[in-house]
C-alpha positions, -999 to +999 in steps of 0.1 A: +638+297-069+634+331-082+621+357-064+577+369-069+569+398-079+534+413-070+531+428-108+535+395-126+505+383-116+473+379-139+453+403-116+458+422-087+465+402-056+460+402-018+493+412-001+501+403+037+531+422+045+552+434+076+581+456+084+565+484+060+573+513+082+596+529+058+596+529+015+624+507+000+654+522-009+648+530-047+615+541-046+605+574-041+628+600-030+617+632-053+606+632-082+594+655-106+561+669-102+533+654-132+519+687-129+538+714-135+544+733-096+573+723-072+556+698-041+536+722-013+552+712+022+527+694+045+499+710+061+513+702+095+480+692+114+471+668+075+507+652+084+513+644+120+481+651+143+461+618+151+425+623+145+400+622+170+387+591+181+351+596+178+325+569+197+318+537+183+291+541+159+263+508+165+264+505+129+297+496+126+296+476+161+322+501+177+349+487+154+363+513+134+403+518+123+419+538+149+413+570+146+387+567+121+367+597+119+335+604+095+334+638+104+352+661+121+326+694+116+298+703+134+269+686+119+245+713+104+207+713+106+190+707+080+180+743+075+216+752+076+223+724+049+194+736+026+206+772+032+245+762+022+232+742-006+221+775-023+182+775+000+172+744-020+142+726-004+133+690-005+164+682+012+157+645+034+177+637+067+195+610+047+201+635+017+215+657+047+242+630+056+256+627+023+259+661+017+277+672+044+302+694+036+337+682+045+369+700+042+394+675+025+425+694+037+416+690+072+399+659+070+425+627+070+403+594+077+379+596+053+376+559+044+349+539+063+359+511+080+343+485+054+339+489+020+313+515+011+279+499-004+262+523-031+236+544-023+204+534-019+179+548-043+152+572-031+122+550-035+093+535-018+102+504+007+082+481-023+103+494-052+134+491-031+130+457-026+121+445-061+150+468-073+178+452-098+209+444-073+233+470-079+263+440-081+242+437-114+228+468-129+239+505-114+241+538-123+264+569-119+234+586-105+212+567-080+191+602-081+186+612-118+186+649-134+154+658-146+171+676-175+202+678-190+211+715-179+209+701-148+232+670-149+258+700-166+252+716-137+265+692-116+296+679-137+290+644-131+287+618-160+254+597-164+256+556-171+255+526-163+276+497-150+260+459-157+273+425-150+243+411-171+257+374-172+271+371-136+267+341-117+233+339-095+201+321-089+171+335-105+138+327-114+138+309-147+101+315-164+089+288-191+056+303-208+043+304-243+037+342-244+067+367-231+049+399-223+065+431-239+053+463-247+037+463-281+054+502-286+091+497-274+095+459-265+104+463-231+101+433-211+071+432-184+090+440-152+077+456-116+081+493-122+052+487-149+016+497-138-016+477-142-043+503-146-068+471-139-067+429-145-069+437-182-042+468-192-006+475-181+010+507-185+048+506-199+074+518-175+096+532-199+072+548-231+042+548-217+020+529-236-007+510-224-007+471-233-032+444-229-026+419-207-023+381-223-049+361-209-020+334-203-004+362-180-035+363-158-024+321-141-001+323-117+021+295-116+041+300-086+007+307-063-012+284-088-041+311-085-058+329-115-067+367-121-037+386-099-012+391-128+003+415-106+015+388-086+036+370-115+072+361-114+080+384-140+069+414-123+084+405-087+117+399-097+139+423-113+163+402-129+145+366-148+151+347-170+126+336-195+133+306-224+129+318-252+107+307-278+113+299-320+101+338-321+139+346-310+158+323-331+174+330-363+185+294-369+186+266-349+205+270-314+238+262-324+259+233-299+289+244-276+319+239-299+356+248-285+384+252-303+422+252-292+446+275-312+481+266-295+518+277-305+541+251-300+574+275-312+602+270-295+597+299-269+563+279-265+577+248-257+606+261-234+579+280-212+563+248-207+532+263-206+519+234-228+525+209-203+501+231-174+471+234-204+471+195-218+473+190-177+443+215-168+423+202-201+424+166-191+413+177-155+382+197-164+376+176-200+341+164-181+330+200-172+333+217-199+295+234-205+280+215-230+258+182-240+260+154-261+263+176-292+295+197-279+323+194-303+360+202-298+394+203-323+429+213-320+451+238-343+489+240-330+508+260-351+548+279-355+562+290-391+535+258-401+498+253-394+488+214-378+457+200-375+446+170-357+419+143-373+399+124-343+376+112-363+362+083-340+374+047-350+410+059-353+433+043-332+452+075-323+450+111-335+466+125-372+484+153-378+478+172-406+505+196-417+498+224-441+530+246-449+516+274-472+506+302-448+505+320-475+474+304-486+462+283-459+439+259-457+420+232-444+433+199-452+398+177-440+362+193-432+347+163-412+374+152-384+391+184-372+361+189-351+343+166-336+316+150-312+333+152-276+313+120-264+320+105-295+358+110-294+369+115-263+396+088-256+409+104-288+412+137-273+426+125-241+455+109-263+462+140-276+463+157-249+489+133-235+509+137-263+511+173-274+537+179-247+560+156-261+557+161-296+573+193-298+599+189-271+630+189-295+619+214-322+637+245-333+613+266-350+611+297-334+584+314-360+552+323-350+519+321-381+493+334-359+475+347-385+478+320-406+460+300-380+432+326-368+422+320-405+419+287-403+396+284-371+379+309-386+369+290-416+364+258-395+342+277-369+321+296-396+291+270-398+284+268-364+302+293-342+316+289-309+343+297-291+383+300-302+409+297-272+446+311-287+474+303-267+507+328-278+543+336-267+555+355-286+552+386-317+534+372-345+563+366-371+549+351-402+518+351-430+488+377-424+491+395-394+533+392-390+542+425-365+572+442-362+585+452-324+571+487-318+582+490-285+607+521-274+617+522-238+618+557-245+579+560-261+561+531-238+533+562-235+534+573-270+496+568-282+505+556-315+517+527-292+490+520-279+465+515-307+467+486-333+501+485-356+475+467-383+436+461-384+443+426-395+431+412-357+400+439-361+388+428-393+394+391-385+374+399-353+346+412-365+345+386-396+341+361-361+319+379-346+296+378-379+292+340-378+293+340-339+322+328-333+344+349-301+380+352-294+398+347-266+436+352-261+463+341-237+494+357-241+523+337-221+552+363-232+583+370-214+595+399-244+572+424-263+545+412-280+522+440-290+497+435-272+480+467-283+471+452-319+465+410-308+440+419-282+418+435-305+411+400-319+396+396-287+378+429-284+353+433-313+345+393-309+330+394-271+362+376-260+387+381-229+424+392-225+448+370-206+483+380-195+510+362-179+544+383-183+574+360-176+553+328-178+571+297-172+562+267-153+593+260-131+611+294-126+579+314-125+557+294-099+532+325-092+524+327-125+523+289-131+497+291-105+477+316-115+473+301-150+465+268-139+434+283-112+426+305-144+421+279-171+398+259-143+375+286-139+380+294-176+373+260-187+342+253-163+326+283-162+289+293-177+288+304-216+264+318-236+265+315-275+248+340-301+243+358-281+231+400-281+221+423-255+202+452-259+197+484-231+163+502-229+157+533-211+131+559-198+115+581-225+136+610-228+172+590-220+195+584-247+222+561-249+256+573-264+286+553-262+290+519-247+325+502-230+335+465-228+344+440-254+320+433-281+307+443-315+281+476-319+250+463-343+230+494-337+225+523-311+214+500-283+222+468-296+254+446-286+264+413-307+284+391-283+297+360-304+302+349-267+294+357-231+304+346-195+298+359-158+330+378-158+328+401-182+312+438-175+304+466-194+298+501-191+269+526-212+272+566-212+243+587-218+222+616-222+194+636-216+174+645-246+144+654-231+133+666-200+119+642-179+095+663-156+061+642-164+077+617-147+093+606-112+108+572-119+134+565-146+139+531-156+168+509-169+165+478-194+189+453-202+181+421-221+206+393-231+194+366-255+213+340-257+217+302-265+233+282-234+253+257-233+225+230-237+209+245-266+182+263-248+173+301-265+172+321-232+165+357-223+179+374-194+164+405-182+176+431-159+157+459-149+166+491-126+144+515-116+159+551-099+141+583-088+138+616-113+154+648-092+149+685-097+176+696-076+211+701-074+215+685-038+199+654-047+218+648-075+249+650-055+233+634-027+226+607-051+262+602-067+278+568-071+316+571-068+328+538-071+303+538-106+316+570-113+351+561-108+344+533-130+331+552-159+354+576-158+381+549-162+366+535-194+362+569-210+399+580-200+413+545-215+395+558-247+406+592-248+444+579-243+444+556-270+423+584-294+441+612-284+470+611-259+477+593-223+485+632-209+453+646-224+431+614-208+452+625-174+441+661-177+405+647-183+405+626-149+418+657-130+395+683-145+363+659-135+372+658-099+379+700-102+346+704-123+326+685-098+337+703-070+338+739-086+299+731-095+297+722-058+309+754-040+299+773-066+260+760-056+266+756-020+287+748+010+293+787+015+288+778+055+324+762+052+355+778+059+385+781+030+395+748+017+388+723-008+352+718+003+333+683-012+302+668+000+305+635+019+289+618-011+320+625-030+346+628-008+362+593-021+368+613-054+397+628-050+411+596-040+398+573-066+412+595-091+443+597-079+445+557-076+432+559-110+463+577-125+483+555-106+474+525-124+499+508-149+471+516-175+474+553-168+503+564-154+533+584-166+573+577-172+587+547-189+589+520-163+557+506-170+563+476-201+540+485-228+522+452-231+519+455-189+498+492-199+477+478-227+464+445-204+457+472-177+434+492-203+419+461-213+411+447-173+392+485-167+373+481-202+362+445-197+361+435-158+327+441-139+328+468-114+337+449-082+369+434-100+376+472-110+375+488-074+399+462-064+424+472-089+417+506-081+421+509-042+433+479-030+412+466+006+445+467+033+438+450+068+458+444+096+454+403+103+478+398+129+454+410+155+423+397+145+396+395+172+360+381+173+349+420+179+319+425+150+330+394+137+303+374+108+288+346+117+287+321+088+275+285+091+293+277+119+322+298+108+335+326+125+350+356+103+370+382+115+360+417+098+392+437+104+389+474+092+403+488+061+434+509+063+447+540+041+469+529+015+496+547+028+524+536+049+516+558+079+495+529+087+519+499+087+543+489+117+575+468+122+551+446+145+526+441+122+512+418+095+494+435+068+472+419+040+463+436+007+435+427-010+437+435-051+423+401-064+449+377-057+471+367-022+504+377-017+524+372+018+551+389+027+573+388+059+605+397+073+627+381+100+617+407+134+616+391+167+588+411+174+569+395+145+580+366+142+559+345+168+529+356+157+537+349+119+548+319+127+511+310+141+496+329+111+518+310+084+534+281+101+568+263+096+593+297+095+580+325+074+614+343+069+628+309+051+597+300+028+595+319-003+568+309-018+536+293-007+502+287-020+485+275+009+476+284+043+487+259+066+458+243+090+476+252+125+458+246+156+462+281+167+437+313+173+460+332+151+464+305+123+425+300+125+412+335+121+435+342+095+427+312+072+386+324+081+393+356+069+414+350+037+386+325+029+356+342+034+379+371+005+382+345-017+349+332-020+337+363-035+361+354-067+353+347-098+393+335-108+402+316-079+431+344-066+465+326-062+481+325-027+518+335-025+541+340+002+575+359-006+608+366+005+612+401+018+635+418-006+638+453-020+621+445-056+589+424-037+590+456-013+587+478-047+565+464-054+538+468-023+548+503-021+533+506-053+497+499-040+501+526-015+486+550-036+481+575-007+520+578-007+539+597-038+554+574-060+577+571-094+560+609-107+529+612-090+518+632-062+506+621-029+472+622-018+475+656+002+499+670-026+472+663-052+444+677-030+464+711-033+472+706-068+428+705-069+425+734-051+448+752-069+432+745-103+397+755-087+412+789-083+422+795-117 
């Protein structure tokens, strides 16, 4: 059995390891500096001192990581602060805490012993807890400039972060009359005012509305004449169904088409076998009713279709053999009724695995066969799953290897080669129809130019690099748990989503996968709760007549039963007038985010180097606006407030990602699925990627431990990503979106891994379960790993692997405290900050 490799997986994964004391041999030693100076040496007291241990805190319980300290300064007054910050007033004890300056040379534990929730807006204890949950709707700025000299002032980018279709209960409103603002349309919501029973006052222009007389019943209290009281304006995120008003045509059914290559690098990677497999399994879940249709295209250097027409006594195939103009051999039995024909399916199913078992073609007519399910899917839409291995060889869309081991960061790389897959996308996104690719490849397969078939129709990127189902067991395992959630999971249809904002914002540029219809309006052919996007904007105007901003977004779509339904999200934040509050206010896992998105943009438009230099300057910016508008009681150093102390470090994980980072080790279809994960993936799913979680699991106590239905879960604290912080003793688990074990054979170890893991952990080499031991160890470590996983949307694989010097690779990699293949460490690029705040 072949030996796992952390980077082969679909996402990131969660990695136990032990014996991490010192890097691999291979991996690190010196190498050149990205940034043009020779490496500083070590500020001695950064590099070996242990930090203070400071008392435990009661809001963390008194657990914190060993030598976890907050702060190591004096804490100012809140004169002092206001004084430092340049004699601003206005300045709140909670404002004080996050602006605390903090020197970032001196200060080594900055992380908190859990992850970090965002700040919580400046409002009123009723707005607060009516506000849009921030795992939905959040912004850069939790405090927001009143003007736009001001937000320059601060160097920080504005926007937004939404998860608009993300899995969650919430109040579903039936009513004849959906109150909007007669002006901009904006969806009744709780930040709106009623100036009396009869008149409502629009959050976000203004305008003053009459209320329906419909609106004045109450159907939750059952009570007439407190319309204040509604569901719609207690709950920041409904979802209302929609009447004919917001249909175009009638809501189309759930219809799912299969695009598979059966070539021979298809067939040999047996990844046929795992989807006919996974497809029977989940045939009864997939969303729908008793109008959802299915069909099945398979193609290589020919196109087949498959009649199951019901009354046949087993499926046809249908062969056409002109690519070159392709068509469609029947219109009335390549897709059909589900209920109708579902023995049929489920005999095809069976099949397909063996009919191709012996071929020898080993051409690929992708294109060929994206136009066919385009002209299939045209009258109704729906949604097209493609299944490819390899580089597109034949008909429309036939590439040509582009990859140079020698250019895998060249930008011309990392666009499209064609805009076939573009203007085939957007063709699909035009009759509603999305995209959605899995590419099982082991070689080049330009990736670049097939995702965008996926991008500008609303669909999703998968990637499994050295897919197959017996040699490559992590992988086989990953697919399988994806295609469950993949195939069972909620869909909209038709779907379009449009962002409001607060008189005076503008919205400039949005991030994720989907097709632009106008300035604020999104087509998405199809949506699911895993998909995120991201908006930038602006301040036009200045926003001083008002001290609440407020955030739309509104996603109409037709579900899986046929039901027109509007969701609405809306997120209300405080207008600032001050520097400190707009720092005090600063998101940094939203701005990390953002900035992600728009440097994934600039590589592609302009070069990777120049959207590097962009990442750096906006962590130099920030911080120049910073001491140049405060923080003069600070001593010399590189001097952030404690809102924004993560920034440095975020950045630098940033640069260290395979989507990002510099030399030619990184496989140029690995770079490109990277980009696409940090323009598609909601913000949660990002973070991970970003800066893994580590924990120490082999000593696990019930200290601050959750206490979930009966359950007891361990909360062990987060460690630096570095490997100051792992041991020969211990067993460390990193948490990037999947699970990954790794061990090695240390008597000192070895008991206790043996409890965690069972049987012996130095002989297994992979694993996908954790084995039910009776033991304290074994129990609190299955608790913990399950209470991680729950949180996931793709069910994360489990893998234990053999401790070797590529799997070791491999973790260090994560370590992105540590220098690695051309990139500074975290001190070293702290200095390289400073020193480009002196120029």
């Amino acid at each position: 059995m072949p030996d796992l490799h952390l980077n082969d997986s679909l996402t990131p994964s969660l990695v136990l390891y032990s014996d991490l004391a010192a890097p691999p041999a291979g991996v690190p030693a010196k190498q050149a500096p990205p940034f043009g100076y020779n490496y500083p040496t070590m500020h001695p007291a950064y590099q070996q001192s242990p930090a203070p241990k400071p008392d435990p805190s009661p809001s963390h319980g008194g657990y914190n990581p060993p030598g976890y300290q907050p702060y190591s300064q004096p804490f100012p007054s809140l004169s002092e602060l206001s004084s430092a910050l340049g004699g601003l007033s206005g300045v709140s004890e909670l404002e004080a805490e996050t602006l605390r300056p903090m020197n970032l040379l001196q200060e080594r534990n900055i992380l908190p012993p859990k992850r970090a929730p965002p700040p919580e807006p400046n409002l009123s204890n009723d707005l607060r807890k009516v506000n849009c949950s921030p795992d939905t709707f959040r912004c850069t700025l939790t405090n927001i400039p009143q003007t736009q000299a001001l937000l320059n002032k601060a160097r920080l980018p504005l926007g937004l972060l939404l998860h608009p279709f993300r899995d969650l209960t919430l109040p579903v409103i039936t009513s004849n009359t959906i109150v909007r603002c007669r002006s901009c349309r904006t969806y009744i919501n709780p930040f709106v005012s009623f100036l009396d029973q009869r008149r409502w006052k629009c959050n976000l222009c203004y305008r003053v509305n009459d209320v329906p007389d419909e609106f004045m019943y109450n159907p939750v209290t059952r009570s007439y004449g407190e319309p204040h009281k509604r569901p719609e304006v207690q709950n920041s995120t409904v979802e209302f169904i929609a009447s004919s008003d917001y249909m175009l045509r009638p809501p189309q059914p759930a219809v799912y088409l299969f695009l598979l290559d059966v070539s021979h690098n298809a067939v040999e990677s047996g990844y046929l076998n795992v989807f006919c497999q996974s497809l029977l399994d989940n045939l009864e879940k997939l969303p729908g009713d008793t109008r959802t249709h299915i069909g099945f295209v398979t193609f290589d250097s020919t196109v087949h279709f498959y009649n199951l027409q019901e009354g046949l006594s087993q499926p046809q195939m249908l062969v056409v053999s002109d690519i070159d103009d392709v068509f469609i051999p029947t219109h009335d039995s390549l897709l059909v009724n589900l209920k109708e024909s579902k023995e049929l399916v489920k005999d095809l199913l069976n099949a397909l695995p063996g009919m191709f078992t012996h071929t020898r073609e080993t051409q690929s007519a992708l294109g060929p066969a994206l136009q066919v399910a385009y002209k299939l899917m045209s009258p109704t839409g729906g949604r097209v799953s493609v299944f490819q291995t390899q580089l597109p060889t034949l008909g429309a869309g036939l590439l040509q290897s582009r990859e140079d081991p020698n250019l895998r960061s060249s930008t011309k790389h990392l666009g499209p080669a064609t805009d076939f897959y573009k203007k085939l996308a957007l063709d699909c996104s035009g009759q509603q129809i999305g995209v959605d690719l899995f590419l099982l490849s082991s070689q080049y397969s330009d990736l670049a130019t097939l995702a965008c078939v996926s991008k500008y129709s609303a669909g999703g990127v998968f990637y499994y690099p050295s897919f197959h189902h017996i040699h490559n067991t992590a992988q086989r395992q990953k697919f399988q748990k994806d295609l469950q959630r993949y195939l069972t999971r909620k869909i909209g249809f038709e779907a379009v989503m449009r962002i409001r904002c607060t008189k005076g914002l503008s919205i400039h540029t949005f991030h994720g996968n989907f097709f632009v219809r106008s300035t604020d309006l999104l087509s998405l052919a199809n949506v699911n709760p895993d998909s995120g996007f991201a908006v930038q904007m602006s301040i036009e105007e200045s926003l001083a007549d008002t001290s609440l901003a407020c955030f739309q977004a509104a996603l109409l779509y037709t579900s899986s039963k046929g039901k027109r339904r509007i969701r609405v999200h809306t997120l209300c934040l405080p207008v600032v007038s001050q520097l400190s509050e707009v720092f005090a206010g600063a998101d940094i896992q939203a701005i990390s985010c953002l900035l992600a998105n728009m440097a994934i943009d600039r590589s592609i438009s302009s070069s990777l180097s120049d959207a590097r230099d962009a990442l750096v300057n906006a962590v130099v910016d920030c911080l120049t606006a910073y001491r140049a508008n405060g923080s003069n009681i600070q001593p010399s150093g590189l001097i952030a407030p404690a809102a924004l102390r993560l920034f440095p470090l975020y950045v630098l994980a940033l640069l260290k990602q395979k989507a990002l980072r510099t030399g030619t080790s990184t496989r140029l279809d690995e770079r490109v699925f990277s980009m696409c994960e940090l323009k598609s993936q909601p913000l949660q799913q990002i973070m991970h990627m970003v800066h893994p979680d580590l924990y120490r699991i082999d000593n696990m106590t019930e200290l601050a431990a959750l206490h979930l239905n009966d359950s007891v879960i361990p909360q062990p604290p987060l460690l630096q990503l570095t490997a100051e912080k792992l041991t020969r003793e211990g067993a460390f688990l990193m948490d990037c979106g999947s699970v990954s074990i790794t061990a090695q054979n240390h008597t000192s170890y070895q008991d206790r891994a043996m409890l965690c893991l069972g049987k012996n952990p130095f002989i297994v080499v992979f694993q996908t379960e954790i084995p039910e031991l009776q033991t304290t160890y074994s129990e609190r470590t299955r608790a913990f790993i399950s209470w991680l996983l729950e949180s996931r949307t793709f069910h994360p694989a489990f893998h234990v692997v053999k401790d070797d010097a590529s799997t070791k690779t491999s973790f260090f990699q994560h370590l992105v405290e540590d220098r690695t293949e051309s990139a500074f460490s975290y001190y070293e690029f702290l200095l390289h900050v400073q020193q480009q705040m002196s120029k």
